[in-house]
N, C-alpha and C positions, 0 to 999 in steps of 0.2 A: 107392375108399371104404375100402377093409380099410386098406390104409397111411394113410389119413386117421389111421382111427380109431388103430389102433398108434401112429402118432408122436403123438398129443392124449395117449393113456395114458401112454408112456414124457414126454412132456415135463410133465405132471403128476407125476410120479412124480418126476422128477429135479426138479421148483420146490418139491414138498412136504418134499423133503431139504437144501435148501439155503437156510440160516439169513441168510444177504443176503435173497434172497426174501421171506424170512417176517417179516425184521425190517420190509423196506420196504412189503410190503402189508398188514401186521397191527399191528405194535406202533408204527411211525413216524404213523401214522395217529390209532392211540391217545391217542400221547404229543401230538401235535398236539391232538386235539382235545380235552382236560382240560388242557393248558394254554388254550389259546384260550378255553373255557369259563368258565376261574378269573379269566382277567384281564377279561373282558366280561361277569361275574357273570350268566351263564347263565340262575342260576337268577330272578332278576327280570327279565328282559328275553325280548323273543322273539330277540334274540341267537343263539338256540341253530340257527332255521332257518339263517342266514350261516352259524355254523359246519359246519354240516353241509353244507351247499353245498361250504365250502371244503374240505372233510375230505375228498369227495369226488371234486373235481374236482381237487384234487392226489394224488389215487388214480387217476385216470383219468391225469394226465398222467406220472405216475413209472412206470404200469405200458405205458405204451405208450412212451414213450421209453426209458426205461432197461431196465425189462423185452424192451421189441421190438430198441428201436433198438443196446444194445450187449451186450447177450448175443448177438444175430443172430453179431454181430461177433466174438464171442469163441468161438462155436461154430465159426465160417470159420477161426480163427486155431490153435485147436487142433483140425483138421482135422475134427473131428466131423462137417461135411456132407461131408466126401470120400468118407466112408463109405456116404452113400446112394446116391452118384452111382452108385457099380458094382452098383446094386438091379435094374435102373436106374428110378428114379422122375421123372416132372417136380417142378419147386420147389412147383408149386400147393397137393401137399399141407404139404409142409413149414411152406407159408404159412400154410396153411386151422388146419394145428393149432396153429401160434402163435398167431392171433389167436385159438381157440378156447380154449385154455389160458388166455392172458391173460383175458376176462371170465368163465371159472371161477373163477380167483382170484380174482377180483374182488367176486362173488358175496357173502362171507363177511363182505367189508369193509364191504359196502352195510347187508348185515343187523343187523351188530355195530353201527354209526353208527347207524342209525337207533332201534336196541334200548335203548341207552347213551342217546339223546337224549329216549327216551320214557321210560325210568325213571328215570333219574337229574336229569333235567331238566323233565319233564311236557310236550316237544312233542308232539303231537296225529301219530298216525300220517298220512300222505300220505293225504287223500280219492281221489285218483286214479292208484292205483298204477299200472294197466295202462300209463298213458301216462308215467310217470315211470321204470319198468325198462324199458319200448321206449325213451325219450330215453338212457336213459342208459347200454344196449348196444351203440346204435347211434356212442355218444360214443367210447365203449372201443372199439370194434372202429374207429372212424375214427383213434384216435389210435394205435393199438395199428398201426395200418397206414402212416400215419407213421412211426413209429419205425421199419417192416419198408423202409422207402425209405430212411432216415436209414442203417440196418444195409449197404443196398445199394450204395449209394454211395460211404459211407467205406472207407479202404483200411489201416486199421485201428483196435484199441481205444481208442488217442490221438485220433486225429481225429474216431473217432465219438463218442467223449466231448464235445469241442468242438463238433460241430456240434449236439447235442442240448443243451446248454447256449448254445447261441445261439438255441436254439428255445425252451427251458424256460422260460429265466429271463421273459422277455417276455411270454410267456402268461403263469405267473403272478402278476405283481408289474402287469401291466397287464388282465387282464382280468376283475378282480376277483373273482380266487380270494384274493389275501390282505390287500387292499385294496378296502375298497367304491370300485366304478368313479365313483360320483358324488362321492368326495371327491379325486378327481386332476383339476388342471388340466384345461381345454378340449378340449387338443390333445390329451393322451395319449387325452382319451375317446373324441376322433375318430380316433385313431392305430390304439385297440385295436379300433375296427368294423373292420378288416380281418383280426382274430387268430381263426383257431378257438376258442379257448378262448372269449374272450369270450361267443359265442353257447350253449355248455355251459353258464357260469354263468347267464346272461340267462335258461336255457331250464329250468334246474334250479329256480331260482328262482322263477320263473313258475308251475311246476307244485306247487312247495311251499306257497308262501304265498299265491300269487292263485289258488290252486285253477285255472289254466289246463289247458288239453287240450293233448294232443299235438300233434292239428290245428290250434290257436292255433299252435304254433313249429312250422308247417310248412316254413319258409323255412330257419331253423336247421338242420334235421332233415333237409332234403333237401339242404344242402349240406353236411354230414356223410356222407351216404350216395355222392353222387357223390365225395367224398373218398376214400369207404373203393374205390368199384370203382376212381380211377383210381392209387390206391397198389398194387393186389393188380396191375391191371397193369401199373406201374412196374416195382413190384417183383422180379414173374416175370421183367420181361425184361430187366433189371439182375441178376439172379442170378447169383454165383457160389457155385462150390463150395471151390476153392481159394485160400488167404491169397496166394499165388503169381501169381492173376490179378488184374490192374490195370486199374482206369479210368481217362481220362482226366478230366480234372478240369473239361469242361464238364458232363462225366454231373452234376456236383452241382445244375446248374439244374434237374433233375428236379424236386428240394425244393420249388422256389420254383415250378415247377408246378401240383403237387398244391396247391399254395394258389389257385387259381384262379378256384375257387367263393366263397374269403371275398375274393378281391379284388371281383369280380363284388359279391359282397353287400355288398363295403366300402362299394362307389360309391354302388347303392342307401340303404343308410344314410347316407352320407356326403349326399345330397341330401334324405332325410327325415328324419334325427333321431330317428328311430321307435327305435331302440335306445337310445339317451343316453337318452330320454324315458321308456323304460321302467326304464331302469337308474335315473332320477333315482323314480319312482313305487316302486319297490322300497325305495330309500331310506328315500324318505322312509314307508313302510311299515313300518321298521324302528323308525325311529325314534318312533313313536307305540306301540311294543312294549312301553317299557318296566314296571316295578311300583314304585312308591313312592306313602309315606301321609304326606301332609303335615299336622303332627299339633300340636296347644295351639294351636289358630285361631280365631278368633271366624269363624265362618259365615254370610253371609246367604243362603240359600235361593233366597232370587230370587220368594218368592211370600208376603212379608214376613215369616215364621218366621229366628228368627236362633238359633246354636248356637254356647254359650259358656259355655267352652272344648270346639273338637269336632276330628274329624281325618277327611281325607277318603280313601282308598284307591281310586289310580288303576290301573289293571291293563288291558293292552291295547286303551289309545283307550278304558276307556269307564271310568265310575265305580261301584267294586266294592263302597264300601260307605262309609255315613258313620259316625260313632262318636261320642257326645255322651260329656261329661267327660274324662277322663285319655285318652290316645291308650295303645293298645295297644303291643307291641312291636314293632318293624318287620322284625326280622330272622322272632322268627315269621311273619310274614305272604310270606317273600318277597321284602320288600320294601324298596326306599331309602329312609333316613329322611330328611324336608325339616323342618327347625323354622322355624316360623312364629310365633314367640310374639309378642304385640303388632302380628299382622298379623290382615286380613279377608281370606276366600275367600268369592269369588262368583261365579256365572255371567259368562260372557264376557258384555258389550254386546253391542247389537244395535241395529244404527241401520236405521231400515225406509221412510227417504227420502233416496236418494242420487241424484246424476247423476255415474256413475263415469266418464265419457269428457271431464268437465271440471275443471278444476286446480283454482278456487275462486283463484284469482287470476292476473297480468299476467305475463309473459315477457317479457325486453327484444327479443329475438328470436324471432319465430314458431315459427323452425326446431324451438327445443326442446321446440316440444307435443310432437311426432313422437319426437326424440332420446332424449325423460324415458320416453317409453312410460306418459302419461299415466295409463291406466286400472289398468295392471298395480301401478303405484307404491302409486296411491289404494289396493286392496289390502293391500297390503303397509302402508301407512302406517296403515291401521286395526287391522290385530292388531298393530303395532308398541304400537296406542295402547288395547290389551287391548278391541279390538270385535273377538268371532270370527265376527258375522254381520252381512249388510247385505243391504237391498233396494233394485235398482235400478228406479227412479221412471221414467226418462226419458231412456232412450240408443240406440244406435245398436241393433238387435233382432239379428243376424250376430255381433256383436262382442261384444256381452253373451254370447252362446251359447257362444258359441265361450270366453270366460273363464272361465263360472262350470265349465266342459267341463276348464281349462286345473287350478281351482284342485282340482277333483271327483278327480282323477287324479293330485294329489300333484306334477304338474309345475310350477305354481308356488305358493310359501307364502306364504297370503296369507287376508282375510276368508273364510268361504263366501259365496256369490252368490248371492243369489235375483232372477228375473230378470221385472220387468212385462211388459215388452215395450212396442210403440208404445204413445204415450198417444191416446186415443181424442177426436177433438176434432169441430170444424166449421171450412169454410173461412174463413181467417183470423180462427181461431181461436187461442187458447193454443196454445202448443206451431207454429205457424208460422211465428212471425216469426223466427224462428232461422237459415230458409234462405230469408225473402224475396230477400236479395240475389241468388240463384241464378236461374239460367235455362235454358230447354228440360228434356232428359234429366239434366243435374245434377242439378235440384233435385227434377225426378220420382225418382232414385235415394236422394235425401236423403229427401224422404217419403216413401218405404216404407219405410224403414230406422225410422224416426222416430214417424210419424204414422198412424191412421186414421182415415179422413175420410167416414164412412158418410151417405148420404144419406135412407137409407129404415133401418125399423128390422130389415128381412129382411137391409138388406146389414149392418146393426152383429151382429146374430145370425151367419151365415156368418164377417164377420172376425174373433169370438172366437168360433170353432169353429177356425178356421184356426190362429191364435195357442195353442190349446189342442196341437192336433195337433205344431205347434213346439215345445213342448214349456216355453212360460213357465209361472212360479210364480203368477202374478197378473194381475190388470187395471188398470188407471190408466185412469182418464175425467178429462176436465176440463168444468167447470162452470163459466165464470167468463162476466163481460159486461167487465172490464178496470176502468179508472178515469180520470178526467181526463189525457188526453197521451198516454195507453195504451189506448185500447177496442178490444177483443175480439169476434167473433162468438160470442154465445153456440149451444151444442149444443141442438137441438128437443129438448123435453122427450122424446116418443114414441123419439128416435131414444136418445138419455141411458137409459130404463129398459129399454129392449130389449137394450143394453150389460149392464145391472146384471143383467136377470134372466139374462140368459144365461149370464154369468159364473156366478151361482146355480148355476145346470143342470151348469155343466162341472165344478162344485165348486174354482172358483178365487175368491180372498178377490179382492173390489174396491174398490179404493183410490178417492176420489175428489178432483180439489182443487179449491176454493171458495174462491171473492174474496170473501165476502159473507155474510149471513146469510140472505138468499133463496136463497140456493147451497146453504149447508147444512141446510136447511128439505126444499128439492125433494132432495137426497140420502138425507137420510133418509127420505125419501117413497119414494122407488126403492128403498129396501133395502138401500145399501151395506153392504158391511164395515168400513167406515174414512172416517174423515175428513182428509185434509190439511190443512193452514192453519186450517180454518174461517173466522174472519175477522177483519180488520186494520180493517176500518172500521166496525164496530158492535159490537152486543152480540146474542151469540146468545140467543135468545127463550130464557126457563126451562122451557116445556112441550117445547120442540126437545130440550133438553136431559135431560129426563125421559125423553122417548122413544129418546134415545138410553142413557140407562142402563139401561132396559126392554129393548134390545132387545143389548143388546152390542156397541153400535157405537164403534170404538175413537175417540178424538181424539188427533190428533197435531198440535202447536200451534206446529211449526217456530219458536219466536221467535228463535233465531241468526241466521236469517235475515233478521231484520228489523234486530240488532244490527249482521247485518253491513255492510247498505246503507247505516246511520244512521252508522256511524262512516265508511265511503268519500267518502258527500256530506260530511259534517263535516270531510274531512283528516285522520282521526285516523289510525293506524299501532299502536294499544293492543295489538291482536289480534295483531299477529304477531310482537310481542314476547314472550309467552307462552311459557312454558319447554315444553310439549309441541310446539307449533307450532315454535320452533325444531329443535327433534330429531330431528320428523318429516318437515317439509316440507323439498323440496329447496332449497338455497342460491342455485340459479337464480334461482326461482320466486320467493322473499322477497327474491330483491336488487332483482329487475323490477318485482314489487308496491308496495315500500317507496320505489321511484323513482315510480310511477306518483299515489303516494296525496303526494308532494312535491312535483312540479309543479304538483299539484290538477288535475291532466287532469278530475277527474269534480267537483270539490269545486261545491257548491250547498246553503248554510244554508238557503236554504227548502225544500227538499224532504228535507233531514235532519232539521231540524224534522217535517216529516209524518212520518219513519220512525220518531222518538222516538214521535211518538203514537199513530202504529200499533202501535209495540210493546207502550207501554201499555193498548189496548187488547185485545191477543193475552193478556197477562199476565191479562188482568180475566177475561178469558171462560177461560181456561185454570183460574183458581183455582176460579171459578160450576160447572164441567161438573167439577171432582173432589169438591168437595162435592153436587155431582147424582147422585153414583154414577156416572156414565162412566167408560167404563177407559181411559186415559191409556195410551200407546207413542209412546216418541224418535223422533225423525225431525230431524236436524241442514238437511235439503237442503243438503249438501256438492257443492259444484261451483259455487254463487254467489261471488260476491265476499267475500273474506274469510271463507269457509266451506269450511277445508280439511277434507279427507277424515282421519278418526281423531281428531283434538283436539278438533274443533268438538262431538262429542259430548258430553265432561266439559262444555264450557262451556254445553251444551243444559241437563245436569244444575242446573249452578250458575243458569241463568238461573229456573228452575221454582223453585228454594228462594227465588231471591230475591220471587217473583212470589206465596211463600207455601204451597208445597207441601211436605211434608214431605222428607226426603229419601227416609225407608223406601219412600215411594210413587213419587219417581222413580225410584229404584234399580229397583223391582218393573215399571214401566212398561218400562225400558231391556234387562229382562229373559224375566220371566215373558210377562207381559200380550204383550212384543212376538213370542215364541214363538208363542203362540195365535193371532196373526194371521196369521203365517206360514204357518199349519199345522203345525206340526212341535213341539208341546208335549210329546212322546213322550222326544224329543232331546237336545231345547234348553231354557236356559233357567229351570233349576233346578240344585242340587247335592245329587242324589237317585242312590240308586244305579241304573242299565241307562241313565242317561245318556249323551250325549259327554261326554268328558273335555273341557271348553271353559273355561278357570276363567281368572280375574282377581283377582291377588293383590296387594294394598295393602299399605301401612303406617301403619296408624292405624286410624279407624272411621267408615269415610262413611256410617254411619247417624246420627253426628253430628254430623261435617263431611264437606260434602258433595265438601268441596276434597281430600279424600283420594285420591278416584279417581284423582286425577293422579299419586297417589306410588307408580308403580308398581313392584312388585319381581318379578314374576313372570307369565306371561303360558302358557296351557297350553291347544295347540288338536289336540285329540281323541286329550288323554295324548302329544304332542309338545311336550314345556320347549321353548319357541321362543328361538333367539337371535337374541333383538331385532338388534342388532350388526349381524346376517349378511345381515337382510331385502332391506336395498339393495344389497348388494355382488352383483353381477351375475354373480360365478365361484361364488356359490353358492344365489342364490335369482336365475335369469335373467327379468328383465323383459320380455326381447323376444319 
C-alpha cells in the first residue's frame, strides 16, 4: 500500500508538471467544447447535453490511451521502470497508481464541463449524480486499463502510438462521441455495438438526459468492470520493465482479448437492437431540444380564438409562450428565428377514427402488405400530412401496443397513437366478418386480437377491466343491425350498456359506431362519449340531438368514408390523384388501386348511387347536430377504400365546409374538441403555452379556405421541425 500511495503521489506530481498533460485534459477539452457549442448554437438547443457527453468521453478516451497506453511506453523506453524493479516492487502497484492518477486528472475535467455547461449554457445539473460519477470511473479506469495493455504489448513509442490510433480512431468517430450514432448508416451502427466506447456514450447519455440509473446500464457497466479486472491482469502479466525486453508479436491478441465482454454484448445487441434503439430514442430526444419563435403568424388556437399577427416560442418539446402583435426578438429569447409571414400556426390534426393496420387501398401483389410495413407507414404518412395524433378504432390489440410503445420512445417518427383496442361486438356481428373466412385456431387467434364478443353483461364488464389493465386509451362498441346485402347481429342492449358503463368506471372515453338512427338514440341512452358515423340512412331525431349537446357527446360524421365507396363503385380514380395523396401514399399502393378502380373489379352504379345518398344524408345530419350545439371531432376511418392514412383528413375538412360547416368549427373539431375526447386537453390541441410543441404550419388562411390545410410548409411534433423528406426513407425513420 505505502508504494501504492508514493507512485499515485509522484505520478501526480510529474502529470501536474507536464504541459502535454495539461493541454490534453484541460484545455484540448475546452477548446472542443466552445467550439462544438458555437457551431451547434448551444445556447438554443439542448445540444449542450451531446456536447458534454462528447467532451467527456474523448476525455475518457485521450486519458486512457494516450495517457495510459503511451506514456506507459515511454516511461519503459527511458528506463524510468528499471528503477523500480531493484525496489523490488510487483507491477500491481505501479498499475494501481496509473490507473489511480488517471481518474484524478480526470476529476477536474468532469467538474469544469459540467460548470461551463451550467453557466454558460443553462443545462440543468445531472439529477442523478451518484450514478453518473460511478459510470463514469468505472469508464476511466476501464479505459485507462486498456491503454495500460495497449503500453504492455507495444515494443515501443511508434507502435504504441499506432496501435492506440487503431483503437482511437474507431471509438470515436463510431461510437458516437463525435457523431450522433443515429445519423451513420446501418452497419457502422451495428459495427460500433461491439466498441467499448459506444456503451460509455449510450450510458452517459442515458444518465444525463433520460434521467436513467445506473442499475438501468447495468450491462454496459458490468462489462466495463470485467474490462478493467481482465487488463490489470493482462497487464501485470505482460509487464516489462526494460525497453530491452521483447514480446512476441502474438502477445498483441491480448488487445483483442480484453474485448471480450463488448463482443459478448455485441452479439446480444446485435440480436436485440436494444442499443440502436436506444441510440435512435436519444436522438431523437435531441432533436425535439431545440428554441425557436416562429414569429408575424396569424394563429388559430385550436379552440376558435385566432391571433393576428402573433408568434409562438417553442423551447424543449413544449410551447414556451405565445406573443400577440409584433414578435419579440429571437436572439433575446435564445432563440432561432422562423418567419412565418403570410402563413397560419395551428395545432397538429388529430384524426380520432382510424384502422392503422389497413392501407385504405389495393396492392397488385399481396406480398407488399407485409413488405410496406403497412401500419408503421400510415404513421408516418399522417404527420407527413401535419396529423400529430390519431385514434386507432379497430386493429389488431398486440400490434397496436406494441406501435403506439414503438412511436412513445422516439423509435419511430411518426403520429402519437392512441389505441381502442378490440371493438366490442356480438356474434356476427360488425367487426366479424373480416376473418369469417378463417378457421379453427386462426380465426380464434384473429378474434382476440380483434374482437370482443361478451355474452352476459358481467363478462362485457371483466373484458373492459381487462383491456383497461392492457393498458388501451379507449372503448369502441359497435351498434349496428347492417343493411340490405350486409345484415349484422346486433349487440343486446343490457350486454351494449354494461360495455359503456364500465368504460365510465375505468375512466376511458367510449366510442360508439351506429348504422342508424335507432343506434344513435340507444347510445346515447347508454351514455357514450362519442358517436361514430351516426347515420347514412336517416335523419337523426332533433331531441337525440339536443341530448347529445346537453350532455357532450362528441359526433364524428366520417363522410370520407362514404366519398370514398361512391367514387370506388362509380370507377372514379379522383381521389388519388390529389396532390397530398400522391406524396404521401406509396407508389405501390396507387399503381395497384389505380389498376383495380380500371378494370372496374368493384364498379357497380346502383350501389354508388346509394353511397351518393348516404353521403348526402351524413352531410344533413352532420350540419342539424352543429347547429344543436354538438361538438363535432374528425375521424377520416382511414384504411377503407380510397381512405388513405394522412390526406383523407384535409379532404374530411373540405367535405364538412362543403356540407356547410364553417371552417373555424372544423378546424376546432380536428383539434381542440378532438383533444378532449382523447383525454389529453392538458397537451394537445391548442397553441397555448405548457403545451406539446405539435403545430401545423400553412400558407395562407384555412379559416377562410379551408383548402389551405393542404399547403403545407411546416410540420413540428413536440418542438421536432420534422423532415417530411426523411419520414419514408427507411436509413432514417425505420418502418420495420
Amino acid at each position: 500500500m505505502k508504494a501504492y500511495l508514493a507512485l499515485t503521489r509522484n505520478e501526480l506530481r510529474l502529470a501536474l508538471r507536464d504541459k502535454q498533460v495539461l493541454f490534453f485534459n484541460y484545455m484540448f477539452p475546452l477548446i472542443f467544447f466552445f467550439l462544438l457549442a458555437t457551431m451547434l448554437h448551444a445556447e438554443r438547443s439542448s445540444a449542450i447535453t451531446m456536447i458534454v457527453t462528447n467532451v467527456l468521453v474523448i476525455g475518457v478516451l485521450g486519458n486512457g490511451f494516450f495517457g495510459a497506453g503511451i506514456r506507459a511506453v515511454q516511461d519503459r523506453e527511458q528506463n524510468i521502470l528499471r528503477r523500480f524493479k531493484v525496489a523490488p516492487i510487483s507491477p500491481l502497484p505501479i498499475l494501481g497508481a496509473s490507473l489511480t492518477t488517471g481518474v484524478l486528472l480526470f476529476i477536474p475535467a468532469v467538474l469544469l464541463t459540467f460548470g461551463l455547461a451550467n453557466i454558460v449554457y443553462g443545462m440543468p445539473l445531472p439529477d442523478r449524480p451518484v450514478s453518473l460519477v460511478l459510470f463514469l470511473a468505472i469508464g476511466a479506469l476501464a479505459f485507462r486499463g486498456i491503454g495500460l495493455i495497449v503500453a504492455a504489448v507495444a515494443n515501443s513509442t511508434a507502435e504504441s502510438t499506432l496501435l492506440v490510433q487503431m483503437l482511437y480512431m474507431p471509438m470515436m468517430f463510431l461510437s458516437g462521441a463525435m457523431i450522433p450514432s443515429s445519423m451513420l448508416p446501418r452497419w457502422t451502427q451495428t459495427a460500433a455495438q461491439f466498441l467499448p466506447a459506444s456503451y460509455l456514450v449510450s450510458g452517459m447519455q442515458g444518465i444525463i438526459t433520460q434521467h436513467e440509473t445506473f442499475a438501468r446500464n447495468w450491462r454496459s457497466a458490468a462489462a466495463l468492470v470485467v474490462t478493467l479486472g481482465l487488463s490489470i491482469f493482462v497487464a501485470a502479466r505482460l509487464f516489462r520493465w526494460e525497453k530491452d525486453e521483447k514480446l512476441k508479436a502474438s502477445a498483441k491478441l491480448w488487445v483483442a482479448g480484453v474485448m471480450v465482454p463488448f463482443v459478448a454484448l455485441g452479439v446480444y445487441q446485435f440480436r436485440t437492437s436494444e442499443q440502436i434503439l436506444k441510440n435512435r430514442a436519444l436522438w431523437r430526444q435531441l432533436q425535439r431540444g431545440d428554441s425557436f419563435l416562429i414569429r408575424n403568424a396569424r394563429i388559430f388556437v385550436g379552440d376558435g380564438r385566432v391571433v393576428d399577427p402573433g408568434s409562438v416560442l417553442v423551447r424543449k418539446g413544449r410551447i414556451e409562450a405565445v406573443y400577440e402583435g409584433i414578435a419579440p426578438d429571437a436572439s433575446s429569447l435564445k432563440a432561432e428565428a422562423i418567419e412565418a409571414s403570410g402563413k397560419t400556426v395551428m395545432p397538429g390534426l388529430v384524426d380520432v377514427h382510424v384502422h392503422i393496420g389497413a392501407p385504405g387501398g389495393f396492392y397488385a401483389d399481396a406480398k407488399d402488405v407485409a413488405a410496406e410495413h403497412v401500419p408503421e407507414r400510415n404513421l408516418a404518412q399522417y404527420l407527413y400530412c401535419g396529423i400529430t395524433t390519431v385514434k386507432s378504432t379497430g386493429d389488431l390489440l398486440d400490434t397496436s401496443l406494441a406501435l403506439r410503445a414503438r412511436v412513445a420512445d422516439g423509435d419511430l417518427l411518426g403520429a402519437e397513437l392512441f389505441v381502442s383496442g378490440p371493438l366490442f361486438t356480438s356474434e356476427s356481428g360488425h367487426g366479424t366478418e373480416y376473418f369469417s373466412w378463417l378457421q379453427g385456431p386462426a380465426r380464434a387467434a384473429a378474434e382476440e386480437q380483434f374482437v370482443r364478443m361478451p355474452k352476459t353483461p358481467d363478462e362485457a364488464r371483466r373484458q373492459v377491466r381487462e383491456l383497461k389493465a392492457r393498458g388501451v386509451d379507449a372503448i369502441k362498441a359497435v351498434l349496428e343491425s347492417g343493411r340490405t346485402g350486409m345484415l349484422f347481429a346486433r349487440m343486446d342492449l343490457a350486454v351494449f350498456r354494461a360495455v359503456i358503463e364500465e368504460s365510465a368506471t375505468a375512466q376511458l372515453p367510449s366510442a360508439v359506431h351506429t348504422g342508424g338512427a335507432r343506434d344513435v338514440e340507444d347510445a346515447v341512452d347508454a351514455g357514450a362519449s362519442g358517436i361514430e358515423h351516426g347515420s347514412f340512412s336517416d335523419a337523426i331525431p332533433e331531441a337525440v340531438l339536443a341530448r347529445m349537446a346537453q350532455a357532450g357527446i362528441t359526433y364524428d360524421p366520417t363522410l370520407s368514408v362514404l366519398e370514398g365507396v361512391r367514387d370506388l363503385l362509380a370507377g372514379r380514380g379522383d381521389l388519388l390523384r390529389r396532390s397530398l395523396v400522391q406524396q404521401a401514399v406509396s407508389q405501390k399502393l396507387l399503381n395497384g388501386t389505380s389498376a383495380a378502380i380500371k378494370e372496374g373489379r368493384f364498379t357497380d352504379a346502383g350501389r354508388a348511387a346509394g353511397a351518393d345518398s348516404a353521403l348526402k344524408i351524413a352531410q344533413d345530419n352532420l350540419r342539424r347536430a352543429w347547429k344543436a350545439g354538438v361538438p363535432l371531432v374528425t375521424g377520416s376511418d382511414a384504411g377503407n377504400a380510397l381512405i388513405f392514412a394522412g390526406p383523407t383528413v384535409h379532404r374530411e375538412l373540405q367535405l364538412w365546409v362543403d356540407a356547410g360547416i364553417p371552417p373555424s368549427v372544423a378546424l376546432q373539431a380536428a383539434t381542440w374538441n378532438a383533444a378532449k375526447l382523447l383525454r389529453a386537453p392538458e397537451r394537445i390541441g391548442l397553441v397555448t403555452p405548457g403545451h406539446d410543441a405539435n403545430l401545423l404550419i400553412v400558407d395562407g388562411d384555412p379559416t377562410r379556405d379551408i383548402g389551405a390545410t393542404e399547403r403545407i410548409s411546416m410540420v413540428v411534433l413536440k418542438g421536432e421541425r420534422v423532415r417530411r423528406v426523411d419520414l419514408f426513407d427507411a436509413a432514417k425513420n425505420p418502418l420495420q
